[in-house]
VOSE-709104 format. One record per residue (C-alpha): residue number from 1; residue in three letters; y, x, z. Coordinates in nm, 4 decimals. Layout:
// VOSE-709104
    k    r         v         u         w
  NUM  ala         Y         X         Z
...
END
This chain:
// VOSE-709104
    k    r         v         u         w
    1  unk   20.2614    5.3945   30.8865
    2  unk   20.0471    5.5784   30.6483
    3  unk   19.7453    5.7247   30.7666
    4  unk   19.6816    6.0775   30.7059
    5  unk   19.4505    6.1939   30.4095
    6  unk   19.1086    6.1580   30.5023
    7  unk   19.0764    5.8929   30.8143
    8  unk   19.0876    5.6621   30.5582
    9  unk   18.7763    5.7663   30.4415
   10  unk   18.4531    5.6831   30.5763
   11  unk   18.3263    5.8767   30.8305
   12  unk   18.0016    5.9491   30.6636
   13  unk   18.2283    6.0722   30.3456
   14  unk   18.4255    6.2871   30.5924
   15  unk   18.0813    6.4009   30.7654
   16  unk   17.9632    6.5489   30.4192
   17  unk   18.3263    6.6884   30.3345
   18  unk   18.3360    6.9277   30.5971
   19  unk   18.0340    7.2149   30.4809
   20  unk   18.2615    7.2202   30.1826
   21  unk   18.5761    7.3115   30.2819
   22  unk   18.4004    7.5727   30.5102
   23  unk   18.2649    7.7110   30.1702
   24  unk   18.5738    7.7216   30.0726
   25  unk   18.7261    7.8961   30.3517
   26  unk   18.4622    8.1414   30.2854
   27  unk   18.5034    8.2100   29.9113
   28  unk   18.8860    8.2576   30.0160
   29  unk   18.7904    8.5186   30.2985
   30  unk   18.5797    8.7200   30.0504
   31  unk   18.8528    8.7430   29.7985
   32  unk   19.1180    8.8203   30.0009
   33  unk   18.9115    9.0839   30.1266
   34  unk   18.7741    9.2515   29.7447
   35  unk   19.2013    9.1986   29.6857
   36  unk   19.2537    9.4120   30.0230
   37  unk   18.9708    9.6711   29.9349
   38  unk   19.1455    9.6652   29.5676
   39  unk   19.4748    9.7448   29.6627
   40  unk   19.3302   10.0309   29.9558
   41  unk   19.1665   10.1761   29.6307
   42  unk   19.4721   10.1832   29.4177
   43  unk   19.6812   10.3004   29.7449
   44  unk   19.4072   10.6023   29.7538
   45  unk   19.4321   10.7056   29.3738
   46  unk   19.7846   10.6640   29.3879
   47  unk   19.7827   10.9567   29.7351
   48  unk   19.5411   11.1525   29.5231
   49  unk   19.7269   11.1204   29.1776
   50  unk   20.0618   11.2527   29.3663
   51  unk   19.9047   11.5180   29.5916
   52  unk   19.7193   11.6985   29.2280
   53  unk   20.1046   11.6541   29.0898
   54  unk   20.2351   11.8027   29.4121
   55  unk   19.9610   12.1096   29.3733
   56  unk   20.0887   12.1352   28.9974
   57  unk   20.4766   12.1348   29.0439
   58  unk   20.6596   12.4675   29.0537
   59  unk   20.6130   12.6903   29.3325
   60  unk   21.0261   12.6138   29.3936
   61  unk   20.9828   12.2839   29.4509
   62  unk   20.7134   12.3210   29.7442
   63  unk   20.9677   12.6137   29.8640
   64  unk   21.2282   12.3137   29.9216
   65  unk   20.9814   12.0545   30.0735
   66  unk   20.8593   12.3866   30.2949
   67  unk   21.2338   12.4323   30.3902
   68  unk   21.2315   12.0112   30.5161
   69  unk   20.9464   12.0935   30.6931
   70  unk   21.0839   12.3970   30.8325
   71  unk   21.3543   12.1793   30.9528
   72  unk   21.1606   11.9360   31.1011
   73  unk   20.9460   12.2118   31.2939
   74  unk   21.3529   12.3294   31.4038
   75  unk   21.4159   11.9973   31.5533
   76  unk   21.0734   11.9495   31.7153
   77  unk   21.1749   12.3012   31.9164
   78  unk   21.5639   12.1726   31.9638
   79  unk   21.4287   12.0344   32.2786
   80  unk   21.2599   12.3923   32.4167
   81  unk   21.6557   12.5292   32.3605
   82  unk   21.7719   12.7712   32.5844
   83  unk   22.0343   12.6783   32.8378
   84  unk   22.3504   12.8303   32.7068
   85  unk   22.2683   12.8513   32.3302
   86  unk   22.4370   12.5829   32.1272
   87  unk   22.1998   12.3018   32.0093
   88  unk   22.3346   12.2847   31.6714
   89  unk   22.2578   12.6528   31.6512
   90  unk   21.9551   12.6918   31.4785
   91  unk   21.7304   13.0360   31.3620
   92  unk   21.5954   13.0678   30.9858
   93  unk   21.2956   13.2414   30.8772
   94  unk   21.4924   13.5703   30.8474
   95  unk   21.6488   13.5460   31.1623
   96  unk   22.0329   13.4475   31.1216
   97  unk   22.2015   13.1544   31.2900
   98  unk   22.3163   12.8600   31.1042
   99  unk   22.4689   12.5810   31.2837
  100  unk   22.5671   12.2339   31.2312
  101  unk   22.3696   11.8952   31.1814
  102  unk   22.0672   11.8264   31.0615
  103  unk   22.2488   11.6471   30.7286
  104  unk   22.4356   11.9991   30.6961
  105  unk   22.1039   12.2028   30.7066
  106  unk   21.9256   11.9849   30.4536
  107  unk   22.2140   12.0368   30.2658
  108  unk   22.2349   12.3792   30.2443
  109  unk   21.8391   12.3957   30.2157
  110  unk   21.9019   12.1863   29.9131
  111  unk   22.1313   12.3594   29.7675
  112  unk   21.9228   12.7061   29.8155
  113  unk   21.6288   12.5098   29.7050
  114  unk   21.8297   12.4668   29.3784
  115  unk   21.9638   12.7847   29.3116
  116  unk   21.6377   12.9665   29.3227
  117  unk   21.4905   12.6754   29.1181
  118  unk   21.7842   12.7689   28.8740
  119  unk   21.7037   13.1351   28.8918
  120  unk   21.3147   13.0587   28.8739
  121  unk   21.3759   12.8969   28.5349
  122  unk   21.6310   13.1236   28.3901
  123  unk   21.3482   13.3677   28.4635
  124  unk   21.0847   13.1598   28.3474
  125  unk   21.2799   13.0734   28.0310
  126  unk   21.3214   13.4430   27.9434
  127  unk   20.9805   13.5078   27.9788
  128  unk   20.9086   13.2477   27.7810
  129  unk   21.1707   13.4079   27.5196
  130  unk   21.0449   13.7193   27.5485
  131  unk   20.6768   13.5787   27.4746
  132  unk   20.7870   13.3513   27.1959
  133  unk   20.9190   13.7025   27.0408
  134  unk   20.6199   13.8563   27.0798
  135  unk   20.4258   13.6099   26.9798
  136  unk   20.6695   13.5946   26.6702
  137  unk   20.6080   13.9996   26.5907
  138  unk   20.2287   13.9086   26.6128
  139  unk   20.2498   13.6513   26.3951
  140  unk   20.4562   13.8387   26.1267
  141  unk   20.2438   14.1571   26.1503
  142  unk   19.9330   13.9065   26.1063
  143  unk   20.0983   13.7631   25.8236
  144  unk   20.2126   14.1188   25.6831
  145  unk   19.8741   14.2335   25.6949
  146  unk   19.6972   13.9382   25.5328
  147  unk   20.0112   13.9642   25.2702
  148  unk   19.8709   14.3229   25.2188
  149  unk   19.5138   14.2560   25.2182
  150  unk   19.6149   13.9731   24.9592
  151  unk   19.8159   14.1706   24.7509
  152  unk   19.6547   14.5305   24.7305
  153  unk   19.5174   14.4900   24.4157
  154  unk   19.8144   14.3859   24.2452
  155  unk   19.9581   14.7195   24.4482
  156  unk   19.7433   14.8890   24.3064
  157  unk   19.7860   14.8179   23.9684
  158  unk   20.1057   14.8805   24.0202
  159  unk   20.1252   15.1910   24.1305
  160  unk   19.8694   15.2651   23.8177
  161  unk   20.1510   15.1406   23.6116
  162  unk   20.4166   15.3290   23.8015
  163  unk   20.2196   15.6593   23.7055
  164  unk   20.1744   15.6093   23.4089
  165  unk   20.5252   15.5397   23.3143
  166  unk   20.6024   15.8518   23.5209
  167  unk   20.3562   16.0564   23.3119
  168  unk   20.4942   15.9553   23.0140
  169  unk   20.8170   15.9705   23.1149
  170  unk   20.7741   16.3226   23.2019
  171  unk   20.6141   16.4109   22.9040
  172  unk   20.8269   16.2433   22.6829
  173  unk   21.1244   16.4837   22.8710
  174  unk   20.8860   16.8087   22.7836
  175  unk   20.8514   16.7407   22.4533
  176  unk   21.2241   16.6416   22.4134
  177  unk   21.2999   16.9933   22.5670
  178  unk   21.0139   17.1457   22.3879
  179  unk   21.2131   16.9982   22.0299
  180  unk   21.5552   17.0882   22.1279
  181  unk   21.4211   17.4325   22.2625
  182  unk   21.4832   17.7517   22.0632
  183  unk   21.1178   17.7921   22.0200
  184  unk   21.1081   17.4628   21.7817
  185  unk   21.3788   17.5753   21.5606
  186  unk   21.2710   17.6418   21.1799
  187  unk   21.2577   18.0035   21.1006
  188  unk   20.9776   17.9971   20.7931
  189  unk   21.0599   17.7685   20.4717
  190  unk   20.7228   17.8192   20.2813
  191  unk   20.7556   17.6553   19.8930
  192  unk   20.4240   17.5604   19.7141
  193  unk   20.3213   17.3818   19.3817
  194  unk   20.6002   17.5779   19.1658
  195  unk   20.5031   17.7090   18.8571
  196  unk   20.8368   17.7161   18.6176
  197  unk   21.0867   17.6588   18.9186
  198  unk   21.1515   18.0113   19.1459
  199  unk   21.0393   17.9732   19.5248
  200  unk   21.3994   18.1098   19.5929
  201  unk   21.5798   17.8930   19.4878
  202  unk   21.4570   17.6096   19.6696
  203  unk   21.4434   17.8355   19.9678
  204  unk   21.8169   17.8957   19.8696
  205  unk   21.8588   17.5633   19.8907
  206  unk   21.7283   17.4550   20.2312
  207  unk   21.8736   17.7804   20.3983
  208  unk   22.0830   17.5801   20.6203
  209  unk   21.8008   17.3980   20.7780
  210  unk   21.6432   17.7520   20.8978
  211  unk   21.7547   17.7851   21.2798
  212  unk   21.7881   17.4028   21.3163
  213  unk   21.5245   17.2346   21.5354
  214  unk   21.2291   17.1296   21.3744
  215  unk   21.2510   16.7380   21.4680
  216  unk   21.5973   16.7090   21.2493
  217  unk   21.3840   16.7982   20.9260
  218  unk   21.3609   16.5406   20.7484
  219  unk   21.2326   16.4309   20.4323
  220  unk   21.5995   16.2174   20.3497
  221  unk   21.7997   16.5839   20.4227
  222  unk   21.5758   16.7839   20.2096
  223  unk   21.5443   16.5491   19.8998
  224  unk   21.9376   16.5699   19.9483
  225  unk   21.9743   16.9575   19.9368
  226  unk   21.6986   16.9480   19.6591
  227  unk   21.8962   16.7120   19.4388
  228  unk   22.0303   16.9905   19.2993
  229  unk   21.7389   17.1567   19.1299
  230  unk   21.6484   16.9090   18.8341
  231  unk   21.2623   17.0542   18.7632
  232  unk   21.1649   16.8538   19.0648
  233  unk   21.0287   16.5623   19.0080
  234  unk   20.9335   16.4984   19.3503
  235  unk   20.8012   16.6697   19.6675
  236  unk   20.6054   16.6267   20.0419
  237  unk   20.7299   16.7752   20.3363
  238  unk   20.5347   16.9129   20.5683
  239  unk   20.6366   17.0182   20.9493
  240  unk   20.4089   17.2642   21.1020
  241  unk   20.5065   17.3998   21.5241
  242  unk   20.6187   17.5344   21.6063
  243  unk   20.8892   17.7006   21.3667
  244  unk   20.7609   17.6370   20.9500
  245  unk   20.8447   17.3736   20.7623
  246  unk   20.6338   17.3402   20.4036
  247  unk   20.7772   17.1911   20.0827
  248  unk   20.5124   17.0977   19.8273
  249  unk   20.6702   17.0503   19.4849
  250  unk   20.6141   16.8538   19.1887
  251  unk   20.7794   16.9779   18.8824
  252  unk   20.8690   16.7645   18.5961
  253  unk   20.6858   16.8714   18.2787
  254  unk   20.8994   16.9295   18.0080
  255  unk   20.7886   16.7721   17.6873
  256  unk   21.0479   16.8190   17.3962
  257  unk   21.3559   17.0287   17.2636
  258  unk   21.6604   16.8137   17.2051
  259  unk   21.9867   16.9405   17.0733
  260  unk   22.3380   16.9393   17.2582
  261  unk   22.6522   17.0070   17.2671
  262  unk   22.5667   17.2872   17.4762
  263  unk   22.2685   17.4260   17.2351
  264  unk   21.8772   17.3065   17.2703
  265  unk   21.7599   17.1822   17.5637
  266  unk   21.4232   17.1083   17.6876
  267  unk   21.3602   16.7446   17.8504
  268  unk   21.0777   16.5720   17.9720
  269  unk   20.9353   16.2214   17.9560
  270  unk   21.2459   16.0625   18.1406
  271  unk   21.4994   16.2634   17.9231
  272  unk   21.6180   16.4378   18.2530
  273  unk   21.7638   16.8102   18.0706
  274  unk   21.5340   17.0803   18.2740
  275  unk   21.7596   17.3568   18.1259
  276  unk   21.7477   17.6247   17.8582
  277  unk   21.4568   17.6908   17.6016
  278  unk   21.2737   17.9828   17.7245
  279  unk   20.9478   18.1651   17.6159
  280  unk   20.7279   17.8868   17.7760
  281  unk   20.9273   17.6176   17.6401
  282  unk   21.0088   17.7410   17.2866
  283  unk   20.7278   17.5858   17.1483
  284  unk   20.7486   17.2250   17.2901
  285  unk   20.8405   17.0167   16.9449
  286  unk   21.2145   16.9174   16.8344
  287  unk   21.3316   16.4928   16.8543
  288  unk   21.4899   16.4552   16.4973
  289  unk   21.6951   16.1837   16.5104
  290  unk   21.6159   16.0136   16.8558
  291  unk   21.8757   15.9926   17.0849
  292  unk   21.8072   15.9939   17.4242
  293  unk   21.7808   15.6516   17.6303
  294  unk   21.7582   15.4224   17.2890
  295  unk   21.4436   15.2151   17.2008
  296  unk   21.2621   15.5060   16.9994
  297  unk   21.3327   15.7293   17.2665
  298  unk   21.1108   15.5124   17.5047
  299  unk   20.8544   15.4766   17.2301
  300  unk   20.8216   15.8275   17.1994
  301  unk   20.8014   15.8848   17.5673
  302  unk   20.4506   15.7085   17.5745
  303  unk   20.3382   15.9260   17.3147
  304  unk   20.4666   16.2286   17.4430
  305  unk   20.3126   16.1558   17.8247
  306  unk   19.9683   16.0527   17.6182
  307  unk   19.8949   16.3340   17.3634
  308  unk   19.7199   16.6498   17.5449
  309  unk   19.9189   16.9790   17.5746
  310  unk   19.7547   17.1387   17.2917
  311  unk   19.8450   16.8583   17.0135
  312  unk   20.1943   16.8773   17.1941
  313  unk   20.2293   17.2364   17.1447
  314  unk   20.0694   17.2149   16.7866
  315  unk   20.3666   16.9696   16.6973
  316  unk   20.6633   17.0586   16.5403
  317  unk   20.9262   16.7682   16.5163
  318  unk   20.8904   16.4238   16.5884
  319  unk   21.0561   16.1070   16.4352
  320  unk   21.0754   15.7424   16.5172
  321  unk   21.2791   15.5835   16.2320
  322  unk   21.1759   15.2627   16.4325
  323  unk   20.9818   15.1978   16.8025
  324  unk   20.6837   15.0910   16.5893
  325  unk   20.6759   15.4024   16.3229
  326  unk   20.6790   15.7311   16.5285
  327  unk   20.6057   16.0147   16.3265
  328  unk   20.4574   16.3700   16.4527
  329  unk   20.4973   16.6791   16.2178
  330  unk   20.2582   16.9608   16.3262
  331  unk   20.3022   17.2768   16.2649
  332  unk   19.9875   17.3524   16.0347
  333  unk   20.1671   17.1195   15.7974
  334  unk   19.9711   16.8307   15.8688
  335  unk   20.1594   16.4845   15.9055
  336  unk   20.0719   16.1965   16.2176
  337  unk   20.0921   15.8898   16.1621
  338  unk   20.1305   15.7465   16.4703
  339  unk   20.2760   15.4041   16.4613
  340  unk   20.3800   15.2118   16.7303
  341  unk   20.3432   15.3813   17.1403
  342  unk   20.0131   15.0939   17.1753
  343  unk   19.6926   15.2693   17.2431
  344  unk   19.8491   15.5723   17.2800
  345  unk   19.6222   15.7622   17.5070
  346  unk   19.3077   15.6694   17.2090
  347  unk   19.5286   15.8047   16.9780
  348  unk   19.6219   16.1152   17.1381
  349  unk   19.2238   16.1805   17.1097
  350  unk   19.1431   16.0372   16.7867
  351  unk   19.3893   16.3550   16.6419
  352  unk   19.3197   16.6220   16.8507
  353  unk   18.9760   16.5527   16.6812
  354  unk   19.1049   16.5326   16.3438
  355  unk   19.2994   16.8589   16.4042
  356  unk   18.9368   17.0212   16.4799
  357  unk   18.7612   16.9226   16.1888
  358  unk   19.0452   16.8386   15.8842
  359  unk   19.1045   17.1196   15.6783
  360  unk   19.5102   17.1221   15.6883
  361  unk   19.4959   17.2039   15.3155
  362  unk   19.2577   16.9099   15.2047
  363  unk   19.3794   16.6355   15.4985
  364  unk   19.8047   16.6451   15.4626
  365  unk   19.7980   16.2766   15.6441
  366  unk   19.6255   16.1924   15.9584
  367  unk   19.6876   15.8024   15.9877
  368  unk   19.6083   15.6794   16.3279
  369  unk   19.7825   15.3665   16.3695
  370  unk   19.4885   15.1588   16.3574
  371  unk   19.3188   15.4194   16.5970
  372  unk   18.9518   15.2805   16.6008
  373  unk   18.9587   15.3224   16.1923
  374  unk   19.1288   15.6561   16.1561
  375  unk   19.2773   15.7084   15.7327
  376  unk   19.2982   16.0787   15.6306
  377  unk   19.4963   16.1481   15.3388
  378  unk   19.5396   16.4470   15.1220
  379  unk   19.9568   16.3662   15.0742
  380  unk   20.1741   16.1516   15.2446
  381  unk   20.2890   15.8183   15.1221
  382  unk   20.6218   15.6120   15.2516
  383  unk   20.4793   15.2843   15.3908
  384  unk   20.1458   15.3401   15.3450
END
């Protein structure tokens, strides 16, 4: 038979084993008890951690664990019972009987327990609702208000721009009524620049416009009722408030006598007929042999617009046999050379001079064609 472990050892190795396994029983006391004070500790914070949870829960659930306890106080006094009073017969806080077991009254405390807890949270859920909706209408007024504060200058500009479109809006409706008002309407026609042309007739002419308002006059309708009236060469309207209208005039000069089939006419540079030859006309000089609108025509029309009044009213006839010969015949008897319409304005002087200092008798020929070297002749010479 085996010996145990350790009488085979000497006893001197036993001897000197024994302090150590006291040690050891020593070290194994110590930790068991630092384990032990450990798990005492952790017991402790775990009794603290659930009695600060128990102080935090809703008041509903302490109202149920108060209704165990109440219970339990009931069947600590089921012993003091009256004799004749049913033990399963029990008294609540407000004072009514409830029988049966002590399963059946934790039941029913339960299920109290619950329903107020239900009807705690409905009410604690519409408070809640009715604080997230204020808190909501807080917010958005906040927000509103910073959206103001943010945006008041643009509000104010537009509410400049608003009345200012108003303003003109309403001003632009005066003045439309103030146009299409009887107190705009036309009732002068004043006629100014006329000289051969009678005022009445071109009042004549724009009677209809008299009584119209003032804003339909314009310059497109009058130059269309004036068509009519060929000595006007052209004109300016002018509008005056709130009732006259002014027509300035510019009458066509008339420049030469020109015969038709309807007798002598007078004309001016453009060959537009200006009527019949009266006193102030009669002396405006004849075309021989220049038709109107032809080549000579348009030669002689540069002449005619050049030479001053008094050389044109000193000539008698004038002749263009070709665009480049034009011919004047005054009435002193003197002949013009004139040649072709070129340098017709240095011309036009270069004879009115010649008319003041030739002698008609002595100086037949006044040859201006080559107008910086006047010729004067005593008779006239074809082609010279």
């Amino acid at each position: 038979m085996r010996r145990p472990e350790g009488f085979e050892r000497p006893v001197d190795e036993r001897t000197d084993a024994a302090p150590s396994r006291d040690r050891d029983r020593g070290l194994t006391a110590e930790m068991r008890e630092v384990v032990r004070l450990d798990a005492l500790r952790r017991r402790r914070d775990e009794l603290e951690r659930r009695a600060e949870e128990a102080q935090a829960a809703p008041e509903p659930r302490r109202w149920a664990l108060s209704a165990y306890a109440d219970l339990d106080v009931e069947e600590a006094h089921d012993v003091d019972t009256p004799i004749g009073t049913d033990p399963s017969a029990t008294t609540t806080g407000d004072g009514a009987l409830e029988g049966g077991s002590h399963a059946q009254r934790v039941d029913r405390a339960w299920r109290l327990a619950e329903r107020e807890q239900r009807r705690l949270d409905r009410a604690a859920a519409a408070e809640a609702k009715r604080q997230a909706r204020a808190a909501k209408r807080s917010r958005m007024r906040s927000e509103r208000a910073e959206v103001r504060r943010f945006t008041a200058a643009r509000r104010r500009q537009l509410r400049i721009g608003l009345t200012a479109v108003g303003g003109l809006a309403l001003a632009l409706a005066l003045l439309v009524g103030l146009v299409w008002s009887p107190l705009m309407a036309v009732r002068e026609v004043r006629v100014e620049g006329t000289e051969r042309i009678d005022p009445a007739a071109v009042r004549a002419a724009l009677a209809d416009q008299v009584g119209e308002p003032i804003a339909t006059v314009t310059e497109e309708g009058v130059a269309q009722r004036l068509g009519a009236i060929p000595q006007i060469e052209s004109f300016r309207l002018d509008v005056v408030p709130p009732s006259t209208v002014i027509v300035r005039l510019v009458e066509r000069r008339p420049v030469a006598l020109v015969e038709t089939d309807a007798g002598t006419s007078v004309i001016d540079a453009a060959g537009v007929a200006l009527g019949q030859v009266d006193e102030s006309t009669q002396a405006l000089p004849r075309l021989d042999g220049v038709e109107i609108g032809s080549e000579q025509f348009e030669a002689v029309a540069t002449v005619l617009v050049s030479v001053p009044s008094e050389v044109l009213e000193a000539t008698a006839s004038i002749a263009a046999p070709t665009p480049s010969d034009i011919r004047l015949a005054l009435t002193s008897g003197q002949t013009v050379q004139w040649g072709g319409p070129e340098q017709s304005p240095l011309k036009a002087d270069v004879v009115a001079a010649l008319m003041e200092t030739q002698d008609p008798s002595a100086a037949t020929v006044l040859d201006v064609r080559a107008p910086e070297h006047p010729v004067v002749r005593g008779t006239a010479t074809d082609g010279s």
